[in-house]
C-alpha positions as CSV (number, residue, x, y, z in Angstrom):
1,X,-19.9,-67.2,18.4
2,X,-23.0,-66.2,16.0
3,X,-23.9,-62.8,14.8
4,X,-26.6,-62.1,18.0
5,X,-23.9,-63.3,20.6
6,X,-21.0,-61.2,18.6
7,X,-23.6,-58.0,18.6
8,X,-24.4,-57.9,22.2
9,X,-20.6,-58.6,22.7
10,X,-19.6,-55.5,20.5
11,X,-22.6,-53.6,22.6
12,X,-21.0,-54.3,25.8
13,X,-17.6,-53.8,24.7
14,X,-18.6,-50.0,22.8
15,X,-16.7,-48.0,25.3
16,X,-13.8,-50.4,26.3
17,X,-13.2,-50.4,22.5
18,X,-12.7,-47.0,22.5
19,X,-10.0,-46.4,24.9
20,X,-8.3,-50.4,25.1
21,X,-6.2,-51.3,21.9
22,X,-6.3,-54.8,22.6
23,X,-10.0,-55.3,23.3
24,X,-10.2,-53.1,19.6
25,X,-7.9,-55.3,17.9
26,X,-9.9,-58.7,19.7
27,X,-13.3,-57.4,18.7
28,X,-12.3,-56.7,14.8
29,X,-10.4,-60.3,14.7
30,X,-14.0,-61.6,16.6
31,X,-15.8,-59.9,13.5
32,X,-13.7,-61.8,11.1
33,X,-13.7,-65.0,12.4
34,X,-18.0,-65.2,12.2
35,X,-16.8,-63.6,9.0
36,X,-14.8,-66.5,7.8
37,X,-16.6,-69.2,9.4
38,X,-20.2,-68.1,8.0
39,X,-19.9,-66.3,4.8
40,X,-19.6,-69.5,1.3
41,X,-17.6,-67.1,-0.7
42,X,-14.4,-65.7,-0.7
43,X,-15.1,-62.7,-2.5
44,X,-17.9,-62.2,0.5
45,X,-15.3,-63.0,2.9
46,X,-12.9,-60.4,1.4
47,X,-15.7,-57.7,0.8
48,X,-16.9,-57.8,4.8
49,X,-13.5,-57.8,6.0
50,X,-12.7,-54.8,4.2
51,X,-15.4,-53.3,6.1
52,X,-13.7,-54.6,9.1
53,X,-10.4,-52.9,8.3
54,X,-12.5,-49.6,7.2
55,X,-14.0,-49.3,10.5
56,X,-10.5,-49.4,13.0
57,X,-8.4,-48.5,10.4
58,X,-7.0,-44.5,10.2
59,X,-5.7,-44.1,6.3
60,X,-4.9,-40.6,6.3
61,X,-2.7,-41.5,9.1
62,X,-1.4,-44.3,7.4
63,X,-1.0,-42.2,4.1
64,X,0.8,-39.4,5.7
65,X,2.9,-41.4,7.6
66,X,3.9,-43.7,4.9
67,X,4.7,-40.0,2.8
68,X,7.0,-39.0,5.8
69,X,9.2,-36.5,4.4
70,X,7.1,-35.9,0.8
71,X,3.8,-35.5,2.9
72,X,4.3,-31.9,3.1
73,X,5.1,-31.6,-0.7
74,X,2.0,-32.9,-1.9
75,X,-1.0,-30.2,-2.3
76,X,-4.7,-31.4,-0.3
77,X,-6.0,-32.8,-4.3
78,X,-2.8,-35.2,-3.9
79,X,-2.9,-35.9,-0.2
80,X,-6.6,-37.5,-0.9
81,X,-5.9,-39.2,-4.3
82,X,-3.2,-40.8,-2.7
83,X,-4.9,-41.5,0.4
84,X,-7.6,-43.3,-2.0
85,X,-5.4,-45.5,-4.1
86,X,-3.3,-46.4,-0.9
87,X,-6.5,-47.4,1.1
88,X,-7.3,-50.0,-1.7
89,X,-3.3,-51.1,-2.0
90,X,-3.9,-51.9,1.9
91,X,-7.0,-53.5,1.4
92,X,-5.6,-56.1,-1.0
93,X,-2.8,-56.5,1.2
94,X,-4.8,-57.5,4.6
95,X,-7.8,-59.1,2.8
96,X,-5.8,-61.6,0.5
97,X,-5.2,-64.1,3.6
98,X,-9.0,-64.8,4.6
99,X,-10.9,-67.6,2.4
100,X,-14.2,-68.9,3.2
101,X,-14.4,-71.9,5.5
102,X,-10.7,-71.2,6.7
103,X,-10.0,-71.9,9.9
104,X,-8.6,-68.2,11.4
105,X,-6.8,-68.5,15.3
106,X,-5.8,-65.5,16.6
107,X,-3.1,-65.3,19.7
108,X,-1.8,-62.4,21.4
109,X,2.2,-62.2,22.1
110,X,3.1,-60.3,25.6
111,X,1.6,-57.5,26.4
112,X,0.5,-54.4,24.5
113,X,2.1,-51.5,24.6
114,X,0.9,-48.2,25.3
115,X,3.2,-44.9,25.1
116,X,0.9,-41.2,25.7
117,X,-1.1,-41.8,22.6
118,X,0.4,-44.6,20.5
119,X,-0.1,-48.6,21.6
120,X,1.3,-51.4,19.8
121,X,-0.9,-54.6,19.7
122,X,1.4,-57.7,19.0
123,X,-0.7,-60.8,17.5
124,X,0.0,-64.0,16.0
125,X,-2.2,-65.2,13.3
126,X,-2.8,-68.6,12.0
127,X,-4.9,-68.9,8.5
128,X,-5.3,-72.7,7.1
129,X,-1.5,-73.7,6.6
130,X,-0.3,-69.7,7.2
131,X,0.9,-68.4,10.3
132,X,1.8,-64.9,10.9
133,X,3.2,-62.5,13.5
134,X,0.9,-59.2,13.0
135,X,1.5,-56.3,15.4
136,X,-1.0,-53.6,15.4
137,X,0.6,-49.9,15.5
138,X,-2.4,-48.0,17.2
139,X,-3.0,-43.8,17.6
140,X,-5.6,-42.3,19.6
141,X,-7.7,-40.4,18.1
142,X,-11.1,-38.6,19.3
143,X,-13.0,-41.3,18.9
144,X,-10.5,-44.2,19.9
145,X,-7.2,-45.9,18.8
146,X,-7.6,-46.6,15.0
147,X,-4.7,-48.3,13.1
148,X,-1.8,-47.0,11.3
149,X,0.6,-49.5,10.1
150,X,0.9,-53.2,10.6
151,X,4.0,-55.0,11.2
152,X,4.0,-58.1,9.7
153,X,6.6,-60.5,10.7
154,X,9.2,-57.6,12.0
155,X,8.4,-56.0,8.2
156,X,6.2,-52.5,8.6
157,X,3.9,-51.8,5.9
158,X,4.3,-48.1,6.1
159,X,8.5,-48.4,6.4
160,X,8.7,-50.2,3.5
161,X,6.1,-48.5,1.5
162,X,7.6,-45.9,2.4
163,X,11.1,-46.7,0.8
164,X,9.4,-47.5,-2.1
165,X,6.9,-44.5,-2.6
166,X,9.4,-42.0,-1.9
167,X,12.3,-43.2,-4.4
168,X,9.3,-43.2,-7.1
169,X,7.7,-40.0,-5.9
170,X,11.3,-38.1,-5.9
171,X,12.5,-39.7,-8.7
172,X,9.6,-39.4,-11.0
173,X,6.7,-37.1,-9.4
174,X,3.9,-37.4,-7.8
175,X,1.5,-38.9,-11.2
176,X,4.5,-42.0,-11.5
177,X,3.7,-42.8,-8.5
178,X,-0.2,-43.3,-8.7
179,X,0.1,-45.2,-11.5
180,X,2.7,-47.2,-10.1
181,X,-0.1,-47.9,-6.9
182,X,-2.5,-48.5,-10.1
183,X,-0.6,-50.8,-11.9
184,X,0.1,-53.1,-8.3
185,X,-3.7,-53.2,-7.3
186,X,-4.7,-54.0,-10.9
187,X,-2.0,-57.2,-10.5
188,X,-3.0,-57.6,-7.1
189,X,1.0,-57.1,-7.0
190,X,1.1,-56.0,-3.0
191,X,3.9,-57.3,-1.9
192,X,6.8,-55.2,0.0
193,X,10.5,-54.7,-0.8
């Protein structure tokens, strides 16, 4: 599809987007496939499809989920410091797969899943030699369903972060575990326990 078709698409699509999880999640993947197939670099290819993530993407929801339990511990200076360094740990995370010129088929397992305002978007991804089960955790918001934790083959993001972060964050406060986050996104060290 090329960027005029993909536009008009998106047009079209503005209001469905808003209130349908999976036409969300198909748009964004649509976005990164002329991504992928169009961009020469992969540093361009990791740069645009951060702004894809950016734009369906809730991290304060992600943040404060992932905190479950120490959320309400941390003052509003700490909430958004670690809502900033966790935004770019997830970045690295989703962006790492996508190369330049790779080949990117996207699938959708059963149906989605939508509970009051929660929806669960369950995808199968295929990247070069990669494939990947990827299920989108949705919440409504105002403006539409926005993200907030993938599941990537059965292991949540936010779960397991969430392990990890709190042991660190109860064990050695709240500065440990920035510069723990620090220390993994300088590495590129994203992996999950």
């Amino acid at each position: 599809m090329n960027a005029l078709a993909l536009s008009l698409a998106l047009l079209l699509t503005g209001t469905a987007l808003a209130s349908d999880p999976k036409v969300l999640v198909e748009s964004k993947y649509a976005e990164i496939k002329a991504i992928v197939a169009t961009d020469k670099t992969d540093a361009g290819v990791q740069q645009k499809v951060t702004a894809v993530l950016e734009s369906f993407t809730d991290f304060t929801e992600f943040s404060r989920q992932t905190m479950k339990g120490s959320w309400e511990k941390l003052n509003d200076k700490q909430r958004t410091l670690f809502t900033e360094r966790y935004r770019l740990l997830l970045h690295k995370s989703y962006i790492k797969h996508f190369k330049a010129g790779q080949p990117l088929e996207v699938g959708f397992r059963g149906d989605v899943e939508v509970v009051e305002d929660k929806a669960l978007v369950p995808t199968t991804v295929k990247s070069g030699d990669t494939e990947a089960e990827v299920d989108y955790k949705l919440v409504k918001k105002p403006a539409g369903f926005m993200v907030y934790d993938l599941v990537i083959d059965e292991v949540s993001l936010m779960r397991s972060y969430r392990k990890q972060f709190n042991a660190i964050f109860e064990k050695d406060g709240f500065d440990a575990l920035i510069k723990k986050i620090d220390e993994r996104i300088a590495k590129n060290d994203t992996k999950v326990d």
